[in-house]
N, C-alpha and C positions, 0 to 999 in steps of 0.2 A: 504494500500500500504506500503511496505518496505520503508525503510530511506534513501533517497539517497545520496554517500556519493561522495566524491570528489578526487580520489589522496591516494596515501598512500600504504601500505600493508595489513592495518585492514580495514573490511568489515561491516557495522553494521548486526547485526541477523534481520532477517524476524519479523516483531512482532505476525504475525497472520500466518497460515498455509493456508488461503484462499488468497492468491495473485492473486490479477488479471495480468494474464499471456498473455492477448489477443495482446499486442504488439510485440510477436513473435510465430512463428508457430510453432518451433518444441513444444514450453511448451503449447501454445494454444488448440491441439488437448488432452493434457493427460486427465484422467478420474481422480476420487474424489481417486482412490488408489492411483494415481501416484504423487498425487501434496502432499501426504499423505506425501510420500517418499522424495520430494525433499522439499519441502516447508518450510520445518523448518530450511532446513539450505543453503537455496536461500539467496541473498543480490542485492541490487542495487545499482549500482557504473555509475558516469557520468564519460564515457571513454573521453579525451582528442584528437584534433587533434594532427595526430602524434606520439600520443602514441606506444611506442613500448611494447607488452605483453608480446611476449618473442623471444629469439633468436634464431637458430641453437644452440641448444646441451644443453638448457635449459631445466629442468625439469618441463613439461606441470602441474603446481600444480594445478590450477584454468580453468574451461571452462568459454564461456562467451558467452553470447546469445543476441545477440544483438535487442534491442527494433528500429522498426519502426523509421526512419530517422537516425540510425544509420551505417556505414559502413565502414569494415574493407578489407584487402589486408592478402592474405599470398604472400610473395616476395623472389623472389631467389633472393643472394647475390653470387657476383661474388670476386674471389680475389684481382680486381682493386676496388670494394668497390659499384660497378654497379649493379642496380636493375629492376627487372622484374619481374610483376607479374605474379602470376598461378592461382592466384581465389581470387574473389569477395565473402565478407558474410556480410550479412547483417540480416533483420528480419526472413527473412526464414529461418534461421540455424543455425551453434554456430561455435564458435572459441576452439580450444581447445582439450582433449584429450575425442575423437571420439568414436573410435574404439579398442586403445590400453588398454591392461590389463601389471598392474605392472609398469614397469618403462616405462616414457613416454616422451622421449627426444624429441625434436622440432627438426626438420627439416631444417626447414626454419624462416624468419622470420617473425612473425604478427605484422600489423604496424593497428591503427585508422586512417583511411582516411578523415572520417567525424562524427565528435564528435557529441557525444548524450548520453542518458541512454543505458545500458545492467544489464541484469545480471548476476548475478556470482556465482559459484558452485563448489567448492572443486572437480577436479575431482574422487577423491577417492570417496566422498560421489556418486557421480554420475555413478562413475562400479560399487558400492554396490547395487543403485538403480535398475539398466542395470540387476544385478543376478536376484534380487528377484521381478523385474514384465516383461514378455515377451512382453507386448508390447513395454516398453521401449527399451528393445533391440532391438525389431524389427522397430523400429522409427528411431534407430538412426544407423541401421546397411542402410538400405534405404535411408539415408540423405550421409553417407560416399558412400554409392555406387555412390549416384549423384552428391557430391560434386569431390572426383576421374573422371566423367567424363568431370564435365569442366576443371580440370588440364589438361587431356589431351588433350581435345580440345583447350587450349592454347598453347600448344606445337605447335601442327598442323595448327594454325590460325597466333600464330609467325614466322613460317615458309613461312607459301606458301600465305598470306592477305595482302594489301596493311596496312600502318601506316592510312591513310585515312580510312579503312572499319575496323580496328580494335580500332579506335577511335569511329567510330558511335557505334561498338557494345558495348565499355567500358562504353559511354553516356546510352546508354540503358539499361544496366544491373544495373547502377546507381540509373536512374530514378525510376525502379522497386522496389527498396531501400530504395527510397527517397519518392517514391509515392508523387511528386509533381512538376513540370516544373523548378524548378529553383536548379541548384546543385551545393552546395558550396567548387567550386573549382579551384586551378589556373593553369596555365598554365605548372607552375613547376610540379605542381604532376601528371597531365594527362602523361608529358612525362616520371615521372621514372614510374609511369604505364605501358606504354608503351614502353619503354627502348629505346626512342628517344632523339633527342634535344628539350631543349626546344623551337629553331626557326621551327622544322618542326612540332612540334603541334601549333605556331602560325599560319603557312602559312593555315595547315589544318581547324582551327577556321576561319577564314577567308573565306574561299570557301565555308564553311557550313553556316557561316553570308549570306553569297554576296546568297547563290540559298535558302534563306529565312527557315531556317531547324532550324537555332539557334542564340541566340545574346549572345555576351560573353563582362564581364566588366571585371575590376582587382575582381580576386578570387570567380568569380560567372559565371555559363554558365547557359543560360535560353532556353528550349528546346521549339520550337516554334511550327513543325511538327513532328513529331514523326513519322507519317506513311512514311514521305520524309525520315528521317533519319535510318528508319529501311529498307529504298531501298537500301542506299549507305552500313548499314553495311551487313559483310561478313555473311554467312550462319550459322557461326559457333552460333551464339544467338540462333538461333534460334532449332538450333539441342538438346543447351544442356540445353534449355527449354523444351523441349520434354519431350527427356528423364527424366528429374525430374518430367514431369507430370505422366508420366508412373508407376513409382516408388511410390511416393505421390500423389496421386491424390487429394484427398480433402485438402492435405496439401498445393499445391502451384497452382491448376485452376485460383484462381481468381488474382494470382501473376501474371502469366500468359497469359490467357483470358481479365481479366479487362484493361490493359496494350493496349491489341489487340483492343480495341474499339476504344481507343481514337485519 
């Protein structure tokens, strides 16, 4: 395993080119050419709550692929300094520059919502890799097509969804992330997730405690039904689960599916 480092802007080097990659899917699926390709100049960094990766009109230098209990936000910033998310990333995908070739200015902002390991890859080394094996492009041309569809599906969900059905679905897309009932978060960040108060994501916590779906303490919400909680949230999860299954299928079924049993 790589060295993992803490903070900073140096990265330690990969020591082996055989990384175990299983705690994220997009690196999970590559073949012995691709890890050929990235593996040597991979690193692991423990991302920070809160951390911000980069801003609007930042140069995307670094992608970052977040390990299994990890989970980051890309957030629009408004000129009064007001925040709103457009997409969850967590183990299924990466943070970072995706799809762009050459210069790779941010957009928006990437914030860690719930600190853990990722790792990290120059994104130059990473279009190098993208030229010279086809399936990497084609891995990650399929991840941006599905990651695009939940920004829009956020558009369309902050629109026309109650604060109530786009909280159950933010808990759910979470859990998928977190892959475990209990999600380490407070009230404050649900709502600039949300681009609420934070009194109406308490009232919301609340309702969801009292009909037995969830228990929430300071900075922890423990998801109790799942299958109650995927009644209240809006359609939009579930659409833009879908389509990533469509897209990836062996990549995110059991993200998906396994989520569905329980």
């Amino acid at each position: 395993m790589p060295r993992l480092t803490t903070g900073g802007p140096q990265l330690a080097p990969t020591p082996s080119p055989k990384t175990d990659f299983t705690t994220n899917r997009l690196l999970r699926v590559l073949r012995i050419e691709e890890h050929a390709l990235v593996g040597p100049h991979i690193f692991l960094k423990r991302l920070r709550r809160n951390q911000t990766l980069f801003e609007p009109g930042d140069e995307v230098e670094t992608t970052y692929f977040p390990c299994q209990g990890t989970v980051g936000s890309f957030l629009i910033v408004s000129l009064s300094g007001r925040e709103v998310q457009a997409a969850t990333i967590g183990w299924e995908g990466a943070i970072g520059g995706i799809v762009s070739c050459g210069s790779k200015p941010a957009y928006c902002r990437a914030v860690v919502q719930i600190g853990g390991p990722a790792y990290a890859l120059a994104t130059a080394r990473l279009e190098e890799a993208k030229q010279r094996s086809p399936l990497l492009h084609d891995i990650f041309s399929r991840y941006a097509d599905s990651l695009l569809a939940q920004v829009m599906q956020s558009v369309a969900c902050n629109a026309l969804h109650s604060a109530e059905a786009r909280c159950a679905r933010w808990l759910l897309a979470t859990q998928d992330r977190v892959r475990g009932p209990l999600l380490p978060l407070t009230h404050e960040a649900l709502a600039e997730m949300l681009g609420v108060r934070r009194t109406t994501v308490t009232s919301i916590a609340v309702q969801l405690q009292a009909s037995g779906l969830i228990h929430y303490s300071r900075g922890r919400i423990e998801i109790l039904n799942r299958r109650g909680l995927a009644r209240v949230a809006c359609e939009c999860y579930s659409a833009v689960a879908a389509h990533a299954d469509r897209l990836l299928p062996h990549h995110t079924s059991e993200l998906i599916r396994g989520q569905q049993a329980r």
